[in-house]
N, C-alpha and C positions, 0 to 999 in steps of 0.2 A: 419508504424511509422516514425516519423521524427524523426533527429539528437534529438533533445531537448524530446522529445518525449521516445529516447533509453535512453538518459543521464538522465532520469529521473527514468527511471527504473531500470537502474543501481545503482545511489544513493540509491533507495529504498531500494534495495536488500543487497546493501553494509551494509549500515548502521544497517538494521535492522541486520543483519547476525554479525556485530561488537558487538552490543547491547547484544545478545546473547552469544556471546564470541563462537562463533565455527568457524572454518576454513570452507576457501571453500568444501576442499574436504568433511569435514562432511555436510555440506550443501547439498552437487548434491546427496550424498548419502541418504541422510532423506527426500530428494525431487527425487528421482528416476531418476534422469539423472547425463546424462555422464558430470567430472568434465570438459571437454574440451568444452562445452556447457556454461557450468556455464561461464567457461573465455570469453567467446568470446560474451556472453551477456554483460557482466561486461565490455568488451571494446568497445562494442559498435557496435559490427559486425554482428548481425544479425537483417536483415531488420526485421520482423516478424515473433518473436518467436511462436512457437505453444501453443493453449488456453492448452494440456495438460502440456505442460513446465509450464506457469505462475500459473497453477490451482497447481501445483506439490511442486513449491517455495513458494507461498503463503501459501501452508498448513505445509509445513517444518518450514514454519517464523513465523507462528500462526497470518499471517495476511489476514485480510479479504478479501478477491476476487475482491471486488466490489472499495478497497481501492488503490489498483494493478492499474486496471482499471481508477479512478478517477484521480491519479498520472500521466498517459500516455496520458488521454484523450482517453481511448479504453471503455469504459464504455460501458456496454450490456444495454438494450434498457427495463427499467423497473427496473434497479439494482440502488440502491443506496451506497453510501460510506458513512464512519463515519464523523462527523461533519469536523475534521481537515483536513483531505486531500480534503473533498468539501470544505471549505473555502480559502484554499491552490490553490484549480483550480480555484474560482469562484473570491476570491479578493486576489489574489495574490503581490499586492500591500500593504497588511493591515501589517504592525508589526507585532513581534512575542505576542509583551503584548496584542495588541487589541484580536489577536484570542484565547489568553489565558482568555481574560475576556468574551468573547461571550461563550466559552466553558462554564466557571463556571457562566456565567446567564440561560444557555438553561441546566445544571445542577440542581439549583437551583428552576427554573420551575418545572423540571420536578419531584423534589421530593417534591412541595408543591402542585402537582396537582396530585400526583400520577400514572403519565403518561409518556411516552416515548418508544421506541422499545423494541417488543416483546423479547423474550429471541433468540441469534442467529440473529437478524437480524441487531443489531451492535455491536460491539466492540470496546472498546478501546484500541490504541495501548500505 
């Protein structure tokens, strides 16, 4: 992983974990690792973390694996992420309004077509 790459996963983890309202320590605890882990991802210090770390956080944060991955650029090879964090890696340049309005078009599609991912295979955060 690169700098921008851990800082990036850090925010993830941050934010979402803020969003939530729990503390670190209950965090590493509902994600099965040690809180001294937790800090030392959060600043930045571990070149790369283990997929059972990140699989561990992500399921403590009720975020998608694949969305973990899209945020770092570590994406597995067949995995997709949900619309925002692909937009986020993919035009990272766009405004917060434009990928707010791409959401609610590819929305909108999909409930006049009746179509879009199966159950479990996205989520919104």
């Amino acid at each position: 992983m690169t700098d921008e790459e851990r800082q990036a996963l850090a925010d993830l983890i941050r934010s979402k974990r803020e969003a939530l309202g729990i503390s670190s320590r209950e965090l590493a605890r509902r994600a099965g690792v040690d809180q001294a882990l937790l800090t030392l991802i959060d600043q930045k210090k571990i070149a790369e973390p283990k997929v059972a770390t990140i699989r561990g956080l992500a399921a403590a944060l009720d975020i998608p694996l694949a969305d973990i991955y899209a945020a770092t650029n570590w994406l597995p090879e067949g995995a997709l992420p949900s619309l925002r964090p692909y937009m986020r890696a993919k035009y990272d340049e766009l405004p917060e309004e434009a990928v707010e309005a791409v959401e609610r078009y590819i929305a909108r599609l999909s409930r006049k077509h009746q179509a879009g991912p199966r159950a479990g295979e996205d989520e919104s955060n």
